[in-house]
C-alpha positions as CSV (number, residue, x, y, z in Angstrom):
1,X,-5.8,-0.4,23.5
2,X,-2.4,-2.1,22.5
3,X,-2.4,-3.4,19.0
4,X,0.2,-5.5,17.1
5,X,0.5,-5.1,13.1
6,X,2.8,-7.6,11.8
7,X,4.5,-7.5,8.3
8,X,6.3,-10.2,6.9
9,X,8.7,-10.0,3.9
10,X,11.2,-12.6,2.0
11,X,14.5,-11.1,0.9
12,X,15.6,-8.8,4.0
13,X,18.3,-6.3,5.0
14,X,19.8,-7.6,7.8
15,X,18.1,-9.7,10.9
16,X,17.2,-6.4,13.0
17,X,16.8,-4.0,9.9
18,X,14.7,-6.3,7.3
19,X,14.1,-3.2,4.9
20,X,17.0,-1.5,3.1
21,X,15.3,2.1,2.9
22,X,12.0,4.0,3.1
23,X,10.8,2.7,-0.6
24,X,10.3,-1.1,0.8
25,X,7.5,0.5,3.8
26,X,4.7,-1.3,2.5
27,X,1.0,1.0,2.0
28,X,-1.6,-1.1,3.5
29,X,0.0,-2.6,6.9
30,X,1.1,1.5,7.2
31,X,-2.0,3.1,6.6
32,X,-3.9,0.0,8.8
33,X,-1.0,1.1,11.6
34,X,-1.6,4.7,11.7
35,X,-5.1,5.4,11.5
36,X,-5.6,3.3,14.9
37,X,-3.0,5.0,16.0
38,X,-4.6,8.0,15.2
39,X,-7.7,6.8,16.7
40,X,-6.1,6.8,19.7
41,X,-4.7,3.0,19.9
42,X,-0.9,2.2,21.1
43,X,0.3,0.0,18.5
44,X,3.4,-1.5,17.6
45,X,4.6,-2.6,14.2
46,X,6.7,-6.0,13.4
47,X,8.9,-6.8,10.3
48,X,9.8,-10.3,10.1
49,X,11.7,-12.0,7.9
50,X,12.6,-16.1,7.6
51,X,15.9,-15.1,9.8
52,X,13.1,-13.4,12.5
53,X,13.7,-14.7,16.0
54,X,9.7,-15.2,16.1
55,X,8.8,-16.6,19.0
56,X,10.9,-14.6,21.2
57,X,9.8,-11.8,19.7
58,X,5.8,-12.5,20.0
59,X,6.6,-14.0,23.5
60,X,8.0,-11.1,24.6
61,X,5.7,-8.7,23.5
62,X,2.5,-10.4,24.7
63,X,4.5,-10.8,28.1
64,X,4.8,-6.9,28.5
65,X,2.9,-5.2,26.4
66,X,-0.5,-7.0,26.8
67,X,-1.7,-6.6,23.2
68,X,-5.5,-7.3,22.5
69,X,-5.6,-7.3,18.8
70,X,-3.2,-8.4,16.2
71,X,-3.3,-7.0,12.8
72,X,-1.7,-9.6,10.0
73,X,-0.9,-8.9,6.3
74,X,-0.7,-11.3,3.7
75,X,0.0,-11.7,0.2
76,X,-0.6,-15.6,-0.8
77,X,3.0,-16.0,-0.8
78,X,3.5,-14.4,2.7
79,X,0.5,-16.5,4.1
80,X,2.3,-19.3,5.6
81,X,4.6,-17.3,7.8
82,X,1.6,-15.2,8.5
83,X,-0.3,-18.4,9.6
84,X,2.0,-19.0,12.0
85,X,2.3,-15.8,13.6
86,X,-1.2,-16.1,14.4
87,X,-0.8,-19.5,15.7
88,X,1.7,-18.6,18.1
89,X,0.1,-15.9,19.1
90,X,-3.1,-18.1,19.6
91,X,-0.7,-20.3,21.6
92,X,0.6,-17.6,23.3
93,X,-2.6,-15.5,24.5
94,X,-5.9,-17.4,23.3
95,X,-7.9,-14.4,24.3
96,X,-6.1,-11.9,21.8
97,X,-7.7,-11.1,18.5
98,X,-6.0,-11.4,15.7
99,X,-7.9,-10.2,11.9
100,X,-6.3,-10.6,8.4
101,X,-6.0,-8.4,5.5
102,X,-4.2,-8.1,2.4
103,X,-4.2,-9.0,-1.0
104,X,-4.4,-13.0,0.1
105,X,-7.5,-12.7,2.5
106,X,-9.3,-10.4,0.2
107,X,-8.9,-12.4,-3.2
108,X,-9.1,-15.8,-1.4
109,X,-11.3,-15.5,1.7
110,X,-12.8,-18.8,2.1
111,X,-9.5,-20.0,2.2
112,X,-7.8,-17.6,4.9
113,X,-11.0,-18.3,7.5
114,X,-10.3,-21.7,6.9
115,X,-7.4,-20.9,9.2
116,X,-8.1,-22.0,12.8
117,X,-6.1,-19.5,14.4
118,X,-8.2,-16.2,12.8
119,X,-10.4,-14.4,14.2
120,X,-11.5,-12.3,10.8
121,X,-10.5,-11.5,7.7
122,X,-11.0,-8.2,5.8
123,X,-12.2,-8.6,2.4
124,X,-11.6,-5.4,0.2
125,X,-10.6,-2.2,2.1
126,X,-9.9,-2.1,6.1
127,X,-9.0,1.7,6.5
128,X,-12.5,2.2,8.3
129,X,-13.2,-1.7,9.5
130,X,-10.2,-2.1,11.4
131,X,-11.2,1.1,13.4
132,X,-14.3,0.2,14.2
133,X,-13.0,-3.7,15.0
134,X,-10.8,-1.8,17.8
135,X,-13.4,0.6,19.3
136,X,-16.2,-2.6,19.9
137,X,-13.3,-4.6,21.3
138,X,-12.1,-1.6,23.9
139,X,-15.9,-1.4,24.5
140,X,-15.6,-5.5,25.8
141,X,-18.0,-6.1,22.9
142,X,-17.9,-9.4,20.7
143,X,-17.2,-7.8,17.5
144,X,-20.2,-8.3,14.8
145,X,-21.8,-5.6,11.9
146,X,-18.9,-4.2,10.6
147,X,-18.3,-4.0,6.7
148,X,-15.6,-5.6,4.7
149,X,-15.0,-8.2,8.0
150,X,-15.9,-12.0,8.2
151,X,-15.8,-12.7,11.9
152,X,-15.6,-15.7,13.2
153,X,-18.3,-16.2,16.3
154,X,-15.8,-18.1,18.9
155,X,-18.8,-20.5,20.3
156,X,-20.7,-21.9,17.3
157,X,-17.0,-21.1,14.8
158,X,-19.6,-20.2,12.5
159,X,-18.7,-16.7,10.1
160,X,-20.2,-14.0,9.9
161,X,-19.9,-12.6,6.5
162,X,-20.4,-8.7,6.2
163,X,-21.1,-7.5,3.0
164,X,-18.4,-5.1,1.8
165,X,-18.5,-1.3,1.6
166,X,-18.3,0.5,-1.3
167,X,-14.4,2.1,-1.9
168,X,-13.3,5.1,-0.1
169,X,-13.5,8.0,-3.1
170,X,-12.1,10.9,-1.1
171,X,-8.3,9.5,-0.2
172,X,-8.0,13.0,2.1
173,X,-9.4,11.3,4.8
174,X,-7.1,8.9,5.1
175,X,-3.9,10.6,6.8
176,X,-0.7,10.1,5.9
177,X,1.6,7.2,6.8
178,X,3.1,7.0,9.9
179,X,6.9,6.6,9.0
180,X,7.9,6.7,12.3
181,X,6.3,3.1,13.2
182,X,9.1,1.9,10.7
183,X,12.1,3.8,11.7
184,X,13.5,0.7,13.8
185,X,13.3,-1.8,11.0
186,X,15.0,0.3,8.0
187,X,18.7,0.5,7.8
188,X,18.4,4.2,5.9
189,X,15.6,5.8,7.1
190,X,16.8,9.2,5.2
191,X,17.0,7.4,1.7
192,X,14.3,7.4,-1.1
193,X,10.8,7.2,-0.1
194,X,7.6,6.3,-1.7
195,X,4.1,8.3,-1.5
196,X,1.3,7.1,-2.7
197,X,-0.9,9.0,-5.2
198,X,-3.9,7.4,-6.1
199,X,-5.6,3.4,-5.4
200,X,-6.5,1.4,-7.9
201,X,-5.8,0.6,-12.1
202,X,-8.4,1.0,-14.9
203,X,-6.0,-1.7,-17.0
204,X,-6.6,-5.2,-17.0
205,X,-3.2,-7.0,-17.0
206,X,-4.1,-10.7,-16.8
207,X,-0.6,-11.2,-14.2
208,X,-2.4,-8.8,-12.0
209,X,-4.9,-8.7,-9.7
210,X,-6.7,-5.1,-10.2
211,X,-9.3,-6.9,-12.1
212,X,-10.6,-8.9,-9.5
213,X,-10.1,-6.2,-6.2
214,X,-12.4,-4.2,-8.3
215,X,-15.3,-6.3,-8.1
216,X,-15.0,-6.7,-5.1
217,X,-17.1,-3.4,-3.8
218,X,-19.3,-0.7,-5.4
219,X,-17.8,3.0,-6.3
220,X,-15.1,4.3,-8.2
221,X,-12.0,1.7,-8.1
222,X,-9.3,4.0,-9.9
223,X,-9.0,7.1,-7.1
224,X,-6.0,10.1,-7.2
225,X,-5.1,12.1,-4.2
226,X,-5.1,15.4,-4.4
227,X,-2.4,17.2,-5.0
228,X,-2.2,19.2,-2.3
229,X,-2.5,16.8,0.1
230,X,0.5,14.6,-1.4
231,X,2.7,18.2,-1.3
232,X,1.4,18.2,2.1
233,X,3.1,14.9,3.1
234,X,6.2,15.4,1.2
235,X,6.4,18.7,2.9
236,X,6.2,16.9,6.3
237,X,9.0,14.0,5.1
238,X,11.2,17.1,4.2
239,X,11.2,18.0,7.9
240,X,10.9,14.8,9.2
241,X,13.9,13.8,7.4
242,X,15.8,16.1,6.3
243,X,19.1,14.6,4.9
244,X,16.3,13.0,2.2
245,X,16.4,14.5,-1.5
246,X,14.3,11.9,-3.0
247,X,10.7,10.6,-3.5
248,X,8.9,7.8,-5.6
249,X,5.7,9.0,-6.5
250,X,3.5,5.3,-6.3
251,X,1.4,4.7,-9.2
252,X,1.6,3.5,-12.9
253,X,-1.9,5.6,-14.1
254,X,-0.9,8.8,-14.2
255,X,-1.1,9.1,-17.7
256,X,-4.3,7.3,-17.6
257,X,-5.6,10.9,-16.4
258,X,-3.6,13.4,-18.2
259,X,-5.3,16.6,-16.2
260,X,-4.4,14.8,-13.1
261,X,-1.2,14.8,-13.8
262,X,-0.7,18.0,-14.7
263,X,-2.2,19.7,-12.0
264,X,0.1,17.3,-9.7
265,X,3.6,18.2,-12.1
266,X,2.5,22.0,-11.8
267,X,2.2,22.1,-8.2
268,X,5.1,20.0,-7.3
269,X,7.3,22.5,-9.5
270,X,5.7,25.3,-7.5
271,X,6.6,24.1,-4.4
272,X,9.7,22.9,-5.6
273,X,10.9,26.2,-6.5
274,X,10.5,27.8,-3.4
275,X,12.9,25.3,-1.6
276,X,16.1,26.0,-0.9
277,X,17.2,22.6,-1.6
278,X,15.2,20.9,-4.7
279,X,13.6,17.3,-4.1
280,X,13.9,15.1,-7.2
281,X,10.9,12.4,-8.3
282,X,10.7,9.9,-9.9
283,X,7.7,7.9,-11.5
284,X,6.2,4.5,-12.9
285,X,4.2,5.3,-15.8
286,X,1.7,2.8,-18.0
287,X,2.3,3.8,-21.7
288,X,-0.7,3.5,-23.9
289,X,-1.6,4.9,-27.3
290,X,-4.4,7.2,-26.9
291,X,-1.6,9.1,-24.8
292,X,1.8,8.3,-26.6
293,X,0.3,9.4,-30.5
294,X,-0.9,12.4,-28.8
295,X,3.1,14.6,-29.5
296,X,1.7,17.5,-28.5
297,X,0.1,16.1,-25.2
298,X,3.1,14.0,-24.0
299,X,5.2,16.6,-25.2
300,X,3.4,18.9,-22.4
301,X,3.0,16.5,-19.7
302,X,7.6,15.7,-20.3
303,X,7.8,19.4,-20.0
304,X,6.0,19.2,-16.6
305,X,7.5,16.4,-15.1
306,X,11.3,18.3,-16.2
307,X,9.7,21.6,-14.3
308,X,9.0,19.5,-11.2
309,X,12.6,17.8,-11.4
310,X,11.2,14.3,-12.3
311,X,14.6,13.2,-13.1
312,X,13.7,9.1,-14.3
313,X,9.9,7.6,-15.6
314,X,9.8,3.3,-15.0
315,X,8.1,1.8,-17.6
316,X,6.9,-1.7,-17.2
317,X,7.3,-2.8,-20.7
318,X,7.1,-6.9,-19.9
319,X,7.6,-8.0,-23.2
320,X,8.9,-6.6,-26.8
321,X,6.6,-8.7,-28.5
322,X,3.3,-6.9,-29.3
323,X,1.6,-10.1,-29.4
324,X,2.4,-11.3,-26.2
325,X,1.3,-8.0,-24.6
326,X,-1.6,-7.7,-26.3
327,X,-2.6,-11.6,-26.7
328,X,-1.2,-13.1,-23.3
329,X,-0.4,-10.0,-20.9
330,X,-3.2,-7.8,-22.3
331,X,-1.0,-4.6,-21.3
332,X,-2.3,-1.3,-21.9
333,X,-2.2,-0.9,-26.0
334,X,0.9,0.9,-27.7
335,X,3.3,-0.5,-30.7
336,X,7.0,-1.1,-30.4
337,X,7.6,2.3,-32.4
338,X,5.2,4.1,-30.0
339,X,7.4,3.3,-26.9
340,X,10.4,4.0,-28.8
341,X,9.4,7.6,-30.1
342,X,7.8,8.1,-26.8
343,X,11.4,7.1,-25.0
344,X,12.9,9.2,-27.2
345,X,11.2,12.4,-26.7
346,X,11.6,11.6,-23.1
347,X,15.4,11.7,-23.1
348,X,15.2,15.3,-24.2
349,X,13.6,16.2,-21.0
């Protein structure tokens, strides 16, 4: 079956390469992408941006490609332009389903079915739902049962809410992004890219919305790849692309599990050091106290990263008042002098 995924972001490249470089690819659209294309589905992936020719573009594809489902991302900020993809595809090709995901239609899903012009929306995780919404629509069926999806029924326009499934705990069966559905619409396609190494945050940042995706399905929210299979990808993005040196390893908890971390940092210097040509990493990291007062443990896990040629740690500090971060922001807890030391000791790594 031919399947469209649409991304849309605001600040953009240029109008026929939107994203600067591999770091801007985007995780859920890409891992919603590939596994229907690993399921066997032809499907074609959009950037748009508010330059987009967007009409054209849909009209065009519809006319000869003949999609039958339409995957949309949306953040709440992105919804608009989203919305109107879907109404012009709509206008377009009434008969084509088009479902919603993303941050926007999982945290406010009365409001995206509100819009006339969706089919569904996935609330919480659509690795597996958007598979199965696929294989009953190549089966001629009119979709119905599946988890994390409210469907809308096209006669009576009533939903169908499905409760949602509990989270995905083993991230190895979800296979790794599909880069190649992005190569037309990123100007450097051999610069920096991102892998992603675990889903979810135990920290409860009130500017965030962790909190609230957490509640909204059963099982363990805060998940970590192993670390073979993230060597595995970054293996395959070595020959896939090899003019790029570096890679972002996604995630701001890795010091929220200590072991996990050092398993990764060990293995990734292991396979570092049997290349002829070294990749270097680098790293968000959430500082808080039980980790930074701990010399001896940071200490260990700097000495790591350095062996695995982690050449820069991002630390989201948001504010240098400690009130503000523990009052307003609640950030993870650590003192001014903790980040200092800790910034410190990192320099000599």
């Amino acid at each position: 079956m031919r399947i469209g995924c649409v991304y849309s972001i605001e600040n953009y490249c240029s109008i026929d390469k939107p994203l600067r470089s591999p770091m801007e690819i985007p995780f859920g659209i890409s891992i919603i992408a590939t596994v229907l294309k690993v399921a066997g589905h032809d499907v074609d992936l959009f950037v748009i941006s508010p330059v987009t020719p967007l009409r054209k573009i849909i009209k065009d594809y519809i006319r000869e490609k003949k999609p039958e489902l339409f995957c949309l991302s949306a953040v709440s900020s992105q919804f608009p332009i989203i919305e109107h993809v879907a109404a012009l595809v709509k206008e377009l090709d009434p008969d084509i389903f088009v479902v919603l995901g993303g941050h926007h239609a999982s945290l406010s899903p009365d409001q995206a079915i509100e819009c006339p012009n969706l089919d569904a929306i996935c609330v919480s995780e659509g690795d597996s739902a958007v598979v199965q919404l696929a294989s009953q629509l190549e089966e001629g069926k009119r979709p119905a049962a599946i988890p994390n999806l409210w469907i809308r029924h096209p006669e009576t326009r009533e939903i169908e809410k499905n409760p949602t499934a509990p989270f995905n705990e083993d991230l190895g069966t979800i296979p790794h992004v599909d880069r190649t559905l992005w190569e037309s619409w990123v100007a450097n396609p051999h610069e920096e890219a991102s892998v992603l190494v675990g889903r979810g945050c135990p920290y409860k940042c009130t500017y965030c919305s962790n909190h609230a995706m957490e509640g909204l399905a059963e099982g363990q929210y805060v998940r970590y790849r192993s670390s073979e299979d993230m060597i595995s990808e970054i293996d395959s993005l070595s020959q896939q692309y090899p003019r790029m040196k570096h890679i972002y390893l996604e995630i701001e908890t890795v010091g929220a599990d200590v072991l996990k971390g050092i398993d990764l940092f060990e293995k990734l210097a292991d396979y570092n050091n049997r290349r002829k040509e070294k990749f270097s990493f680098r790293i968000n990291l959430a500082l808080h106290s039980n980790f930074v007062r701990n010399e001896e443990k940071f200490r260990k896990f700097l000495e790591l990263c350095q062996q695995a040629n982690v050449t820069a740690l991002n630390v989201g500090l948001e504010s240098g008042s400690q009130r503000v971060r523990r009052q307003i922001l609640k950030r993870p807890r650590y003192t001014n002098e903790e980040l200092i030391g800790f910034c410190r000791t990192a320099r000599e790594f």
